[in-house]
KEDRENFI-550678 format. One record per residue (C-alpha): x, y, z. Coordinates in steps of 0.001 Angstrom, whole numbers, padded with zeros to 6 digits, always signed. Each point is the difference from the previous one (the first is absolute). Last residue first. Layout:
XYZ
...
end
This chain:
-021519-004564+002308
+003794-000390-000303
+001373+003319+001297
+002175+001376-003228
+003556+000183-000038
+001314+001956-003230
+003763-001025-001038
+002639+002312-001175
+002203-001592-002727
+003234+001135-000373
+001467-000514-003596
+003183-000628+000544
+003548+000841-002358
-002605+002236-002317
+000452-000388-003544
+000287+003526-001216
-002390-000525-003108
-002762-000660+003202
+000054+003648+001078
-000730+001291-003294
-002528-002565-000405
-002122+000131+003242
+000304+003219+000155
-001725+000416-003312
-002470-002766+000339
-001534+001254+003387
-000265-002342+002776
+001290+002455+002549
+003587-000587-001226
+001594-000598+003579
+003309+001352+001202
+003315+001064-001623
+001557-001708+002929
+003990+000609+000095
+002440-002789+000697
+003298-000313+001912
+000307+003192+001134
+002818+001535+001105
+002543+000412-002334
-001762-000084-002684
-002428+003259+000561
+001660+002114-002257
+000445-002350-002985
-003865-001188+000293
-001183+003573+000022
+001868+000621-003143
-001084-002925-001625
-003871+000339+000861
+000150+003321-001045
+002090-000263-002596
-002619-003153-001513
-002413+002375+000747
+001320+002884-001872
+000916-002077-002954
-001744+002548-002866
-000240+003585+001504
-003134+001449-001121
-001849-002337+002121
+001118+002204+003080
+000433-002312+003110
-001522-000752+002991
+000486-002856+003114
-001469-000274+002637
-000002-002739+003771
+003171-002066-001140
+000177-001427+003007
+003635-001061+000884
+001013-002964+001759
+003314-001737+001654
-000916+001940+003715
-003527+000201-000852
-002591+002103-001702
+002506+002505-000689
-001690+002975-001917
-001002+001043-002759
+000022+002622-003042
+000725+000522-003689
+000372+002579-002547
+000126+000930-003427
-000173+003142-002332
+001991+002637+002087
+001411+002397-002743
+003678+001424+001111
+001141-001154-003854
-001470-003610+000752
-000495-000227+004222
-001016-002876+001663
-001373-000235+003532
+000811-002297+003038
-001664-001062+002920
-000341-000979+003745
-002835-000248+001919
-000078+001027+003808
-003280+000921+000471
+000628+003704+001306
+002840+000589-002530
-002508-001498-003534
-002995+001985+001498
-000839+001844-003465
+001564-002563-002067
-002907-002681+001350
-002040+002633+000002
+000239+000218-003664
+000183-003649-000250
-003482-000778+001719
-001107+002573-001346
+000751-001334-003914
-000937-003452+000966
-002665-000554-002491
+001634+001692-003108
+000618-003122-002209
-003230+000337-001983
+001873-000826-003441
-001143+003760-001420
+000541+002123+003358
+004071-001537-000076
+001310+002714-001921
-001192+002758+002008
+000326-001565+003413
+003700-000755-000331
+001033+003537-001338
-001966+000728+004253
+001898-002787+001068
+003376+001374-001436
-000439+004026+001012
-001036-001778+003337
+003170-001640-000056
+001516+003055-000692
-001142+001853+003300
+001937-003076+001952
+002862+001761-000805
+001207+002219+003013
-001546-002037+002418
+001238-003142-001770
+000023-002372-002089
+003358-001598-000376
+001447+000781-003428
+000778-001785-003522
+001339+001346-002755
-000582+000246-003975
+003187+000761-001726
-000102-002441-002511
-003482+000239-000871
-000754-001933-003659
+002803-002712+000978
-001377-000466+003190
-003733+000031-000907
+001258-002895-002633
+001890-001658+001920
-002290-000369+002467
-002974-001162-002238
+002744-002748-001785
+000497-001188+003715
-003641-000101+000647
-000674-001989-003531
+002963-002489+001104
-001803-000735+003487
-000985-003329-001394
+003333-000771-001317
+002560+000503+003014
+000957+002348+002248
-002365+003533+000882
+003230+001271+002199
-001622+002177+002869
-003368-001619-000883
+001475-003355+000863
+002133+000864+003023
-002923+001578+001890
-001662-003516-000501
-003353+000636-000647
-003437-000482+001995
-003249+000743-002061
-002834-000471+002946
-002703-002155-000372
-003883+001875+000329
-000599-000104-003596
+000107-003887+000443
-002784-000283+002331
+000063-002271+002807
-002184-002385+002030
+000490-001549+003751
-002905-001511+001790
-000269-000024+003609
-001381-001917+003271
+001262-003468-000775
+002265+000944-002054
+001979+002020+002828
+001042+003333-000286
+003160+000930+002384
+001663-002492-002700
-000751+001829-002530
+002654+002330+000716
+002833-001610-002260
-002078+000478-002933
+000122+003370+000532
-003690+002479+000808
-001352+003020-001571
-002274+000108+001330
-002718-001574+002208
-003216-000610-001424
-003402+001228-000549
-000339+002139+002754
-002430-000576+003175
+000169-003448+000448
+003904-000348-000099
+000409+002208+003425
-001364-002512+001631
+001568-003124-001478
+003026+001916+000938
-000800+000693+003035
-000718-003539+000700
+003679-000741-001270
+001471+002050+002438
+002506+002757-001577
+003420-000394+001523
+001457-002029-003138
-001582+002332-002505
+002387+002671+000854
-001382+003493+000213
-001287+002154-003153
-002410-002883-001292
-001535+001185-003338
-004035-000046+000269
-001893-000154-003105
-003187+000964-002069
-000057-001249-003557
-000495+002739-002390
+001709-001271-002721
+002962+002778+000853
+000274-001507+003412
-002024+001656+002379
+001508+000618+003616
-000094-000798+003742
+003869+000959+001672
+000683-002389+003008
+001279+000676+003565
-000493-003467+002078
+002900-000136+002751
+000123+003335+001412
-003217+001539-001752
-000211+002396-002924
-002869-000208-001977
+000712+001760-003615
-002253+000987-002907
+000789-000228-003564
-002330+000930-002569
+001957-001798-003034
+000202+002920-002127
-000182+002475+002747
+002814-001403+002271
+002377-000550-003225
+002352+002675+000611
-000177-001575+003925
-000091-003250-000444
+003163+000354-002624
+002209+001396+002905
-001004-002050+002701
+001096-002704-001979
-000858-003534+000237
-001933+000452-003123
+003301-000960-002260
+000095-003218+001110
+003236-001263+000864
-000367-000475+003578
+002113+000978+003068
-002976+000228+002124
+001646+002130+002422
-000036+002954-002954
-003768-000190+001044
+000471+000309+003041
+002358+003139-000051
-002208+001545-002939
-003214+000331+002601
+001654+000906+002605
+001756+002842-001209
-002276+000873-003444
-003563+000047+002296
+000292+003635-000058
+000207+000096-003754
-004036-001331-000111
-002018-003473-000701
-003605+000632+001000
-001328-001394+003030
-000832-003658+001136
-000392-000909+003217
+000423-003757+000303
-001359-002043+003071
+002175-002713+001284
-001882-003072+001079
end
C-alpha cells in the first residue's frame, strides 16, 4: 500500500507539482498550482509527492476534508484508493468523466453547487450578443461613453504597483458587503504575478488605475480568471473588465473560467446574470461506510 507523507504545500513544489497537474488537462479551476498555492492557508493544503500517487489533502470551504489527485487517476490502484478514502472525507474535486476510477460499489458521489465553475464563451463576453446580456451591454456603454480615453495595459513589473493602489480602493468600499476575504490572497497574487506566470491587464481613467484583473491559462483553449478588482466609483468597470479581457484574449482561448461562487448569494448572482456556456460541476467521492 503506498504510504502518504504529507507536508505543507510550498513554492518549491511549483515545477513538479504544476507540470502534473497541468497533465490533467481539466477544467476545474483547482487544478492549478497557482490557486493551491494563494489559497494554501485557506484550505490548509499539504502535498505528498510520490511517482504515481502525489495528491494535495485540503478543506473545502464547508470544512469538509479532501484529497485532490495531482497524478492521473488511471495509474492509481483502486485499493489505494479505498485507502487513502478512509482518512479524508472525500476526494475532490473530481469530473464526471473520472468516476469511473470510483466504483459504486465502493463509493458515493455528492456535489455542491457553490463548488461549479462559471465557464463562458470568450466570444460572448467579448461581444455581450443578444437580450439577456442587454443590461451588460448598456453597463459598457455607459463606462465607455463616460471614459473615452480610458486604456488598457499588461500588468507588469513596472505597473503592477497600481493594482495594489486598485485592491487596496477595492478593500475600502467593499468592508460594508463583507467581500474582502481574499484580499492576501490577491495581493500576493499581484505581488508574484512574473514568478507564477499570470497574466493581466489594468485600466487607467485620466492615468488613475481603478480596475484590474488576473489569471492564467488553465489549458490550451482555457483561461482562469483567478481576480478581478475594480473601483465602484466607476459605473461599468466590471462589465469593461470582463469585456476588455475577453477582446484580448480571443484569439486564443476559447473560453475563460470565472470559477466557483463559494455558495455565497452575491457571487452567485453576479456571476449567474452572465449565463455561463457550462456550469462545471466538481463531484465529492466519499468511501461508502
Amino acid at each position: 500500500m503506498t504510504r502518504m507523507i504529507f507536508k505543507e504545500l510550498e513554492y518549491s513544489d511549483r515545477e513538479l507539482v504544476a507540470e502534473r497537474l497541468r497533465a490533467k488537462n481539466s477544467y476545474l479551476s483547482e487544478y492549478s498550482f497557482t490557486n493551491a498555492y494563494l489559497f494554501r492557508k485557506p484550505h490548509k493544503y499539504e502535498i505528498a509527492i510520490c511517482d504515481n500517487c502525489t495528491m494535495l489533502k485540503g478543506v473545502t470551504y464547508d470544512n469538509a476534508s479532501y484529497l485532490t489527485p495531482v497524478c492521473a487517476l488511471s495509474k492509481i490502484p483502486l485499493d489505494t484508493l479505498k485507502y487513502l478514502a478512509e482518512n479524508v472525507d472525500c476526494f475532490f474535486p473530481i469530473e464526471e468523466d473520472w468516476l469511473k476510477y470510483f466504483p459504486e460499489e465502493f463509493f458515493n458521489y455528492t456535489y455542491v453547487d457553490g463548488d461549479s465553475d462559471y465557464i463562458y464563451k470568450t466570444e460572448r463576453l467579448a461581444l455581450f450578443p443578444g437580450r439577456k446580456l442587454s443590461k451588460k451591454r448598456n453597463l459598457l456603454k455607459q463606462f465607455n461613453t463616460n471614459y473615452p480615453d480610458h486604456r488598457v495595459q499588461l500588468i507588469s513589473k513596472d505597473n503592477c504597483k497600481d493594482a495594489i493602489k486598485v485592491l487596496d480602493i477595492w478593500l475600502k468600499e467593499s468592508v460594508l458587503d463583507g467581500s474582502t476575504a481574499d484580499y492576501n490572497e490577491t495581493k500576493e497574487a499581484v505581488e508574484k504575478f512574473d514568478e507564477l506566470q499570470l497574466i493581466g491587464y489594468i485600466t487607467y481613467v485620466d492615468n488613475k488605475p481603478i480596475g484590474f484583473v488576473l489569471g492564467e491559462e488553465l489549458k490550451d483553449n482555457t483561461y482562469a480568471l483567478h481576480f478581478a478588482k475594480g473601483s465602484k466609483e466607476y459605473k461599468g468597470i466590471y462589465q469593461h473588465l470582463y469585456n476588455s479581457l475577453a477582446k484580448i484574449l480571443l484569439d486564443k482561448y476559447e473560453y475563460i473560467n470565472f470559477e466557483q461562487d463559494l455558495g455565497k448569494d452575491t457571487l452567485r448572482q453576479a456571476k449567474s446574470t452572465y449565463y455561463p456556456d457550462i456550469m462545471k460541476v466538481k463531484y465529492r467521492v466519499s468511501l461508502k461506510k
